[in-house]
mmJSON file of the N, C-alpha and C atoms, coordinates in Angstrom:
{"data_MODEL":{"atom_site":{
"group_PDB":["ATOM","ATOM","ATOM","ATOM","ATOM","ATOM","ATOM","ATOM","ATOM","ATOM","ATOM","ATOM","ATOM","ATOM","ATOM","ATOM","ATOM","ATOM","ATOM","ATOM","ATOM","ATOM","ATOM","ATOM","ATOM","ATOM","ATOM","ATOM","ATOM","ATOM","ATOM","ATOM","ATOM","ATOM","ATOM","ATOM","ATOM","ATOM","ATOM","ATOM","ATOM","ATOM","ATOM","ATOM","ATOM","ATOM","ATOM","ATOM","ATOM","ATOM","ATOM","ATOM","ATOM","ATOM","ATOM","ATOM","ATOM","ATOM","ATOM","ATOM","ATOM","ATOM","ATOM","ATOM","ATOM","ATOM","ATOM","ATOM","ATOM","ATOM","ATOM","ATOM","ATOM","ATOM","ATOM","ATOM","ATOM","ATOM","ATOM","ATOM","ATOM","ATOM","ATOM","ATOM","ATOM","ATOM","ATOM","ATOM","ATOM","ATOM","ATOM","ATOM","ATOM","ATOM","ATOM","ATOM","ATOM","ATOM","ATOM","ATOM","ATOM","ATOM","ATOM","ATOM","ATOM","ATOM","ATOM","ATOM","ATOM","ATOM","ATOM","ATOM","ATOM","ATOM","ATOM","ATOM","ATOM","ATOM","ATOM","ATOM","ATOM","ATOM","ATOM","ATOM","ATOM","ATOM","ATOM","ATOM","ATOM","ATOM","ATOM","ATOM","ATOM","ATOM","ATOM","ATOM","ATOM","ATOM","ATOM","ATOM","ATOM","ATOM","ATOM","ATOM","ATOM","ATOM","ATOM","ATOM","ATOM","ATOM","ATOM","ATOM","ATOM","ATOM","ATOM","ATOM","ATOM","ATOM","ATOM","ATOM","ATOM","ATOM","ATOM","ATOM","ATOM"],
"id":[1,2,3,4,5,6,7,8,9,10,11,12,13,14,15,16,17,18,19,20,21,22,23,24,25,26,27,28,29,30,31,32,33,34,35,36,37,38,39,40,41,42,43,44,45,46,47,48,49,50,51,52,53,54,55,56,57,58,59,60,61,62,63,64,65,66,67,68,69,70,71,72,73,74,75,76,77,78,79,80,81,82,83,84,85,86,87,88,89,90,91,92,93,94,95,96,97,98,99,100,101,102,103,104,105,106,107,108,109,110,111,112,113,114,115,116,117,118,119,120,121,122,123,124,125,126,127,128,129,130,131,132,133,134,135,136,137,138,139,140,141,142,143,144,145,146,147,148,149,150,151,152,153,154,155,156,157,158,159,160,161,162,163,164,165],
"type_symbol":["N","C","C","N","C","C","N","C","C","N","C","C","N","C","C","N","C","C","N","C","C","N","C","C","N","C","C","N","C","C","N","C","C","N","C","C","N","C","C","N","C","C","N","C","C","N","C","C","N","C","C","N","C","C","N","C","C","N","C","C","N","C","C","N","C","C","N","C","C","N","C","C","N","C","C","N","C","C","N","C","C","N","C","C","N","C","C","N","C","C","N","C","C","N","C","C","N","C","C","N","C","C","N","C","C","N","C","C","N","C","C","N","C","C","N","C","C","N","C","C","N","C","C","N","C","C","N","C","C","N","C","C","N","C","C","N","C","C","N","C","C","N","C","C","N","C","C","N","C","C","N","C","C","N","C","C","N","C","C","N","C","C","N","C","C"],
"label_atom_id":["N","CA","C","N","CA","C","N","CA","C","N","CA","C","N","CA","C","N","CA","C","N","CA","C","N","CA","C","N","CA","C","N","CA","C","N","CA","C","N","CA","C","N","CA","C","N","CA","C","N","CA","C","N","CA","C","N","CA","C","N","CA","C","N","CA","C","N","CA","C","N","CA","C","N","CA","C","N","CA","C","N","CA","C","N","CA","C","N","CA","C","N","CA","C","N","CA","C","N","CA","C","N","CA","C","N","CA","C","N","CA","C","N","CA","C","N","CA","C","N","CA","C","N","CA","C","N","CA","C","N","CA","C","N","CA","C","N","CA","C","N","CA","C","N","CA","C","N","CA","C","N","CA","C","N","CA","C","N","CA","C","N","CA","C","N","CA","C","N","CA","C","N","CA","C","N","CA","C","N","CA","C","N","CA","C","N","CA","C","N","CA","C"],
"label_alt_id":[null,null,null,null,null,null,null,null,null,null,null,null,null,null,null,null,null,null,null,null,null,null,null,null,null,null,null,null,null,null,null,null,null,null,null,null,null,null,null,null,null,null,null,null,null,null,null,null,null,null,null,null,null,null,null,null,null,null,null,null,null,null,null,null,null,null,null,null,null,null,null,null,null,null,null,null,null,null,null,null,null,null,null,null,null,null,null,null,null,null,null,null,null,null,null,null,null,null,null,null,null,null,null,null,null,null,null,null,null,null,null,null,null,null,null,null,null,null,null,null,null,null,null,null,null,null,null,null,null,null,null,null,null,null,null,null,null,null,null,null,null,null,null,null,null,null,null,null,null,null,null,null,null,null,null,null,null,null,null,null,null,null,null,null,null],
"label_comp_id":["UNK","UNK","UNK","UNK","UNK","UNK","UNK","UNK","UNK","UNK","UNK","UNK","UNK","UNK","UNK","UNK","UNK","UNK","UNK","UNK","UNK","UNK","UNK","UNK","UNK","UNK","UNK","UNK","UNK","UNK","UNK","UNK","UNK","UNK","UNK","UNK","UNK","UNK","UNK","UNK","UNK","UNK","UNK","UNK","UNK","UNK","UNK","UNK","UNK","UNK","UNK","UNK","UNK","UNK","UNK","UNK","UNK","UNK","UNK","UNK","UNK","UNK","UNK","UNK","UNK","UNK","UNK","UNK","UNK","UNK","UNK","UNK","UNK","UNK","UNK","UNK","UNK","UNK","UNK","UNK","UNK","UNK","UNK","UNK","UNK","UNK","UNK","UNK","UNK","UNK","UNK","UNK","UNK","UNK","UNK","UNK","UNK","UNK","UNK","UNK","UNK","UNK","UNK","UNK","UNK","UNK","UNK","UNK","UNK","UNK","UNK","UNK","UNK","UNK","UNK","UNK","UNK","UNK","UNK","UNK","UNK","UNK","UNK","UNK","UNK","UNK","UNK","UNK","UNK","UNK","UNK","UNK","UNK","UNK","UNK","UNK","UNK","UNK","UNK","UNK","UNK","UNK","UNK","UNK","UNK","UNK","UNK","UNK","UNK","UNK","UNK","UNK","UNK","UNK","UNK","UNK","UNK","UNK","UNK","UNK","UNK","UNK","UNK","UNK","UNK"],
"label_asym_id":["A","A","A","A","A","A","A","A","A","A","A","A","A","A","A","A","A","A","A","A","A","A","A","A","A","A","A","A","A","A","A","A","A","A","A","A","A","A","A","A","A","A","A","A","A","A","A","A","A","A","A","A","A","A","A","A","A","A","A","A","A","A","A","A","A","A","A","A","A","A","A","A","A","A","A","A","A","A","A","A","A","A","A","A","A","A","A","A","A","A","A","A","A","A","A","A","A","A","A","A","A","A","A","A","A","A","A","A","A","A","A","A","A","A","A","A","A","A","A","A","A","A","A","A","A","A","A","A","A","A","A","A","A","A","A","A","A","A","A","A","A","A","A","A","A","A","A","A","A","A","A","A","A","A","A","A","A","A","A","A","A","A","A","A","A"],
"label_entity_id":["1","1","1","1","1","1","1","1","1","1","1","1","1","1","1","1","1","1","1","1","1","1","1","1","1","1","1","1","1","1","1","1","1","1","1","1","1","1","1","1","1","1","1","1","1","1","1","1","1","1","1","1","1","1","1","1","1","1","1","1","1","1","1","1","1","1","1","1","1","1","1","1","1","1","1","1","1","1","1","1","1","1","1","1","1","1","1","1","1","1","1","1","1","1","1","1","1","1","1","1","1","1","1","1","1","1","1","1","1","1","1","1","1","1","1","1","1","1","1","1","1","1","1","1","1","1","1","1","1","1","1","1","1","1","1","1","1","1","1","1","1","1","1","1","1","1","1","1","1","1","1","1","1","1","1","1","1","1","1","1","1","1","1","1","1"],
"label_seq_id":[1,1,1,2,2,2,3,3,3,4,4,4,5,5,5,6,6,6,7,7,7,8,8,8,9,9,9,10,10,10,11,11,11,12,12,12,13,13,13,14,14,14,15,15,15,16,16,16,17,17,17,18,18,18,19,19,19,20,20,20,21,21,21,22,22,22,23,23,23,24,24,24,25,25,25,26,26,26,27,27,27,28,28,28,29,29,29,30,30,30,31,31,31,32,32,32,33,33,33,34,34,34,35,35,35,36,36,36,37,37,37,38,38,38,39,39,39,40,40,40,41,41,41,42,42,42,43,43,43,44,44,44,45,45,45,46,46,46,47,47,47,48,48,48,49,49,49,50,50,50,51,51,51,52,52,52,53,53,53,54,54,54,55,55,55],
"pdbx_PDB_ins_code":[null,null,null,null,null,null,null,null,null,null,null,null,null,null,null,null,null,null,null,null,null,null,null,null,null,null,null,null,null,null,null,null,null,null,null,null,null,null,null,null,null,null,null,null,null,null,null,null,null,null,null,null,null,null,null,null,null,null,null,null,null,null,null,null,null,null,null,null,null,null,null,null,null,null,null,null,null,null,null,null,null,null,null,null,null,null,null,null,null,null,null,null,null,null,null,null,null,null,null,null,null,null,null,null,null,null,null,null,null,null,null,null,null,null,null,null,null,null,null,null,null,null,null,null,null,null,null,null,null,null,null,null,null,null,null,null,null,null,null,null,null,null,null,null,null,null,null,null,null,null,null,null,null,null,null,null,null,null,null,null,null,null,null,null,null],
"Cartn_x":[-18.951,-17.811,-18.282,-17.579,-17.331,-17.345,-17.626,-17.109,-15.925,-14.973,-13.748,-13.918,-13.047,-13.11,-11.871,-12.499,-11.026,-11.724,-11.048,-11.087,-10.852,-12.12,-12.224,-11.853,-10.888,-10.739,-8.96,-8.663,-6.949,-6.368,-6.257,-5.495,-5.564,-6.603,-6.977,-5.967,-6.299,-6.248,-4.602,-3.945,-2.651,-1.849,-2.388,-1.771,-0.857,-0.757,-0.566,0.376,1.754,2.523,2.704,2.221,2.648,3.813,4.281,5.336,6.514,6.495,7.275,7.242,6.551,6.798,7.593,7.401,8.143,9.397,9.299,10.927,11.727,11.35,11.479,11.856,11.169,11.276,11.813,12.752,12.991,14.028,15.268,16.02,15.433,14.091,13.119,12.402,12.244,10.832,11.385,12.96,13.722,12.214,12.217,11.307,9.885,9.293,8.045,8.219,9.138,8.8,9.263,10.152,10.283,9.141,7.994,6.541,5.713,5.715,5.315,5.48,6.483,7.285,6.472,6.632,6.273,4.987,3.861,2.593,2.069,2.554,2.394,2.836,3.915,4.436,3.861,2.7,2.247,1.122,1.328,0.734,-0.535,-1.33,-2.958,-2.844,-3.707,-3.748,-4.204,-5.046,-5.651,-5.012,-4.663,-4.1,-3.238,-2.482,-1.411,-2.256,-2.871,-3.576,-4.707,-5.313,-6.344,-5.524,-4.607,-3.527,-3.41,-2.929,-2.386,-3.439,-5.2,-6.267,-6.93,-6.299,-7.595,-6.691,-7.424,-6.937,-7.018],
"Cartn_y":[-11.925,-12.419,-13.013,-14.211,-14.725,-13.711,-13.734,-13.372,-13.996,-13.108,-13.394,-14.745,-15.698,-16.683,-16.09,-15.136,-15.126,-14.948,-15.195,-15.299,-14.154,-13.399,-12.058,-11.688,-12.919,-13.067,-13.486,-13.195,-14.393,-12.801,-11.724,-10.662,-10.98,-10.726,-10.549,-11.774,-13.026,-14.325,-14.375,-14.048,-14.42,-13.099,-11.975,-10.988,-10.337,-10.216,-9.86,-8.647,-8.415,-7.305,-6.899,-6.348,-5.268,-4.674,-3.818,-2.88,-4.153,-5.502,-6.437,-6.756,-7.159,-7.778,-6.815,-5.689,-4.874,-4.887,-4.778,-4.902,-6.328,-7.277,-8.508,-9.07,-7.68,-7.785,-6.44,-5.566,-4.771,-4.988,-6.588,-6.441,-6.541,-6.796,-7.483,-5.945,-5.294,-4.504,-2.87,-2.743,-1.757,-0.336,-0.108,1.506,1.406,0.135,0.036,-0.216,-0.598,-0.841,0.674,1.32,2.757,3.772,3.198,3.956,3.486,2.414,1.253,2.111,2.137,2.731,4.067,4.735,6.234,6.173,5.881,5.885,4.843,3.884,3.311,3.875,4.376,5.231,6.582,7.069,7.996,8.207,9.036,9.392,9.416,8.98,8.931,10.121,11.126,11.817,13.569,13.865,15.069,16.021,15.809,16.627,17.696,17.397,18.599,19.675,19.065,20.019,20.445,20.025,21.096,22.525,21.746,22.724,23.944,23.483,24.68,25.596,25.288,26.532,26.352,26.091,26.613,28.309,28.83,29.88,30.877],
"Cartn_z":[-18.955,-18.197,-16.876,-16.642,-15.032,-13.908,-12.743,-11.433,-11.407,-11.166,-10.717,-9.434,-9.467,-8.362,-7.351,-6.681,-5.651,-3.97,-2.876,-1.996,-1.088,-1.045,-0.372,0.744,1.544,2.928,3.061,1.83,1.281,1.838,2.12,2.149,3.864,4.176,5.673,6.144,5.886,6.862,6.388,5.158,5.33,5.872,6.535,6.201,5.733,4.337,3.254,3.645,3.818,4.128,2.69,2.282,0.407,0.521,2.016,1.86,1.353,2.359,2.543,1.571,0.164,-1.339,-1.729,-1.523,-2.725,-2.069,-1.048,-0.483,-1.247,-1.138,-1.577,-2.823,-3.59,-5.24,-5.635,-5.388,-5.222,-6.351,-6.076,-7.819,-9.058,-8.851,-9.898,-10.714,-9.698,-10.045,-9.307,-9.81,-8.635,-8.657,-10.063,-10.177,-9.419,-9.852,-9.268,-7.842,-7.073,-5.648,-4.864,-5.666,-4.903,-5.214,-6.517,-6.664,-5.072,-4.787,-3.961,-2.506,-2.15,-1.092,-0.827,-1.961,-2.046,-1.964,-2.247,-2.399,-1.158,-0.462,0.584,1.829,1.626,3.105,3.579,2.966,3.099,4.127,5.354,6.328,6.435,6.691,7.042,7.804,7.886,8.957,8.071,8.833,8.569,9.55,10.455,11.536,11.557,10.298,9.93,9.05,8.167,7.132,7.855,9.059,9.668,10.368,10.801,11.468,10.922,9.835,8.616,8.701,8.241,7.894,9.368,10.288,11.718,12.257,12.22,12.635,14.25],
"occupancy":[1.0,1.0,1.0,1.0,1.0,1.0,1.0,1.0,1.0,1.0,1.0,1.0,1.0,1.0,1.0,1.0,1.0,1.0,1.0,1.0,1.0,1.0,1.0,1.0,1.0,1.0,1.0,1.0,1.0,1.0,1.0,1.0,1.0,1.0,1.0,1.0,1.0,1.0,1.0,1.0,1.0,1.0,1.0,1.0,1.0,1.0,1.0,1.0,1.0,1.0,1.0,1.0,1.0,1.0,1.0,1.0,1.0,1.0,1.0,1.0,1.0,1.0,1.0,1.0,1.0,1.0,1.0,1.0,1.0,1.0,1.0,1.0,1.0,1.0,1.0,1.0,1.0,1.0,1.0,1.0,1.0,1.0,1.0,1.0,1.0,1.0,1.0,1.0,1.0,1.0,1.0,1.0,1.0,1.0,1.0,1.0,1.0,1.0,1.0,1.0,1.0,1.0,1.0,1.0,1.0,1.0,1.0,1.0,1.0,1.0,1.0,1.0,1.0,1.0,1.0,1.0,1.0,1.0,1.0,1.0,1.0,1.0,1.0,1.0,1.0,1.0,1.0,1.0,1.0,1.0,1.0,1.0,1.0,1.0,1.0,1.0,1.0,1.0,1.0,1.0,1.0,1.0,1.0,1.0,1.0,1.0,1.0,1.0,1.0,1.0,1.0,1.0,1.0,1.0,1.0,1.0,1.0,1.0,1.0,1.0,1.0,1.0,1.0,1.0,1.0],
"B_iso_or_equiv":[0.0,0.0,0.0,0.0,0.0,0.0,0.0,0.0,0.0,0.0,0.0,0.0,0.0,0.0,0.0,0.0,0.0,0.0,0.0,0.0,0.0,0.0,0.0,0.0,0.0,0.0,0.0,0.0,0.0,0.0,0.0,0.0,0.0,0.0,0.0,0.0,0.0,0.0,0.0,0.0,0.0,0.0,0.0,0.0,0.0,0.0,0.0,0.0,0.0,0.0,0.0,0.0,0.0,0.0,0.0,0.0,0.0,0.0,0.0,0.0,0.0,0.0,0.0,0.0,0.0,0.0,0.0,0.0,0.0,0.0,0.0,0.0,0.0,0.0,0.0,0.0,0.0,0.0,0.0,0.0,0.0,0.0,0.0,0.0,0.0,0.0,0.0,0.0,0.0,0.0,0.0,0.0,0.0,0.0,0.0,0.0,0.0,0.0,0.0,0.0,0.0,0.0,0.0,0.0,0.0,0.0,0.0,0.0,0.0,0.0,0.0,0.0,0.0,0.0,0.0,0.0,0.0,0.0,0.0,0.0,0.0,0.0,0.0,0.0,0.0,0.0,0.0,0.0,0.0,0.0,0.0,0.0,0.0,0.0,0.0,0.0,0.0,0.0,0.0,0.0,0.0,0.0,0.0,0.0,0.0,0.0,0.0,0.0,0.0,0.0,0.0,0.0,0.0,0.0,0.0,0.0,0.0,0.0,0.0,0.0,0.0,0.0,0.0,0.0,0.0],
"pdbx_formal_charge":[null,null,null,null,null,null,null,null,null,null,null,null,null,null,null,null,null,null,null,null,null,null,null,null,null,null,null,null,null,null,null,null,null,null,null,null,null,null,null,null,null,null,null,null,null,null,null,null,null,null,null,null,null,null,null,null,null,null,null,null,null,null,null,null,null,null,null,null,null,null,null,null,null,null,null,null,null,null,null,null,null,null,null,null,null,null,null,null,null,null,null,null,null,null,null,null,null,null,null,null,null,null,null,null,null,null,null,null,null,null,null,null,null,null,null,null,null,null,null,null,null,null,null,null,null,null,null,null,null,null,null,null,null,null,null,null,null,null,null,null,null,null,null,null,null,null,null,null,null,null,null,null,null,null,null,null,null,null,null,null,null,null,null,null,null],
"auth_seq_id":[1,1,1,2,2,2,3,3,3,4,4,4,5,5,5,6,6,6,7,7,7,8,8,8,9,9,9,10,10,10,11,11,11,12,12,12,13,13,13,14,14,14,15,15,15,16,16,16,17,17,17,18,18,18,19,19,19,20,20,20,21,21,21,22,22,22,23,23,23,24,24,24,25,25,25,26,26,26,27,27,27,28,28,28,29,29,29,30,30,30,31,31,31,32,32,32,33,33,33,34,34,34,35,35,35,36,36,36,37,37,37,38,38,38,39,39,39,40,40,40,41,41,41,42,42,42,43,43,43,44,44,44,45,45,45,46,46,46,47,47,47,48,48,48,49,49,49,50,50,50,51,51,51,52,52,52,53,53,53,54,54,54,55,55,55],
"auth_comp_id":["UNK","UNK","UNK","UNK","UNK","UNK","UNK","UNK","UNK","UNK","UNK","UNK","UNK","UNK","UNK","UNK","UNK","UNK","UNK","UNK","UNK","UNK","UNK","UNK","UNK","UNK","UNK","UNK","UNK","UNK","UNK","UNK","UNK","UNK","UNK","UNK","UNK","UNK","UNK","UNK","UNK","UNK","UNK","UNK","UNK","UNK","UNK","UNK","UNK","UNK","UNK","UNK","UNK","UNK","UNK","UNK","UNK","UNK","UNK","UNK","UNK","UNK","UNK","UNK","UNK","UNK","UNK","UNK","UNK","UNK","UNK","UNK","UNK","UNK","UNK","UNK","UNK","UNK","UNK","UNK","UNK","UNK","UNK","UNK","UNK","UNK","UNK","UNK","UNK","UNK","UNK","UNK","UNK","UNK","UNK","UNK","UNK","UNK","UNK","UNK","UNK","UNK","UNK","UNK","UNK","UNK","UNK","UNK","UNK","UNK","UNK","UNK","UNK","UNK","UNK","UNK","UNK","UNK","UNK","UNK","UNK","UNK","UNK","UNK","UNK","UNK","UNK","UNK","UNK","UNK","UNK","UNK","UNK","UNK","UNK","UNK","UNK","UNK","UNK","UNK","UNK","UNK","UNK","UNK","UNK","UNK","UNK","UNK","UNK","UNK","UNK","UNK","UNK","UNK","UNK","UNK","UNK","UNK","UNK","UNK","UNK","UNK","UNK","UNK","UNK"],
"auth_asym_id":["A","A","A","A","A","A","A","A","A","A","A","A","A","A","A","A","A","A","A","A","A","A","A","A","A","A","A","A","A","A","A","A","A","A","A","A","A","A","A","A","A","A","A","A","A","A","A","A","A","A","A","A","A","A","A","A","A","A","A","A","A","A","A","A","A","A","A","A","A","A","A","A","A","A","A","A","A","A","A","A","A","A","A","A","A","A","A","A","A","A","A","A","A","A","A","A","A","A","A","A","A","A","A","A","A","A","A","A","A","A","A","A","A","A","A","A","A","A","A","A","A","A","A","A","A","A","A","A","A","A","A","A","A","A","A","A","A","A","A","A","A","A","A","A","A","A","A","A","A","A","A","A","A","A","A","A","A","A","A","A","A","A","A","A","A"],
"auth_atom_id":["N","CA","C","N","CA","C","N","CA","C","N","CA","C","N","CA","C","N","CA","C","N","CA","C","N","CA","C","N","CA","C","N","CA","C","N","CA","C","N","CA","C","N","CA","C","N","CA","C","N","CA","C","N","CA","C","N","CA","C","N","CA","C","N","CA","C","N","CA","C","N","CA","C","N","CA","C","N","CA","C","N","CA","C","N","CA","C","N","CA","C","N","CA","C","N","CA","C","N","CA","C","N","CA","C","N","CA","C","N","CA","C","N","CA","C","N","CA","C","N","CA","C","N","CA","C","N","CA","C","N","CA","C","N","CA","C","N","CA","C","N","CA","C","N","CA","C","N","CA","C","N","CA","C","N","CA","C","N","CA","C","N","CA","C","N","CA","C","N","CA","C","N","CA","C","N","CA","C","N","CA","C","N","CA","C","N","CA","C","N","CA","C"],
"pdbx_PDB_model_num":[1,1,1,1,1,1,1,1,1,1,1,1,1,1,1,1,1,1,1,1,1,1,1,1,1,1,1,1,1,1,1,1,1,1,1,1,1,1,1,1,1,1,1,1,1,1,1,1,1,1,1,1,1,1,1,1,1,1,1,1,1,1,1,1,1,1,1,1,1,1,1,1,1,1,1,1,1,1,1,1,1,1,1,1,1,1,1,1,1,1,1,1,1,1,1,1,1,1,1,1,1,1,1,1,1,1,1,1,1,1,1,1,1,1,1,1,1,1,1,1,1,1,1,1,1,1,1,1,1,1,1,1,1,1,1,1,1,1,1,1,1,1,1,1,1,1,1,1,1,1,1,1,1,1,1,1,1,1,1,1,1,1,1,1,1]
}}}
């Protein structure tokens, strides 16, 4: 197979809002954009779960 021809820089330079597509396509794709939502809106952060086991 080919190398894919894509433009490793097309996410960066257009910045690419994902939450904003699914919002967008939301009558289209109702189940998948509330997977979207759910799995995108999710907190970066270790801070709570160190919390929890520092004693």
């Amino acid at each position: 197979l080919d190398e894919p021809n894509f433009d490793q820089n097309f996410f960066y330079l257009n910045k690419l809002d994902v939450l904003g597509y699914w919002k967008d396509h939301y009558d289209r794709y109702p189940i998948l954009s509330q997977m979207a939502y759910d799995v995108l809106t999710i907190p970066i952060t270790t801070i709570v779960s160190e919390s929890l086991f520092s004693l």
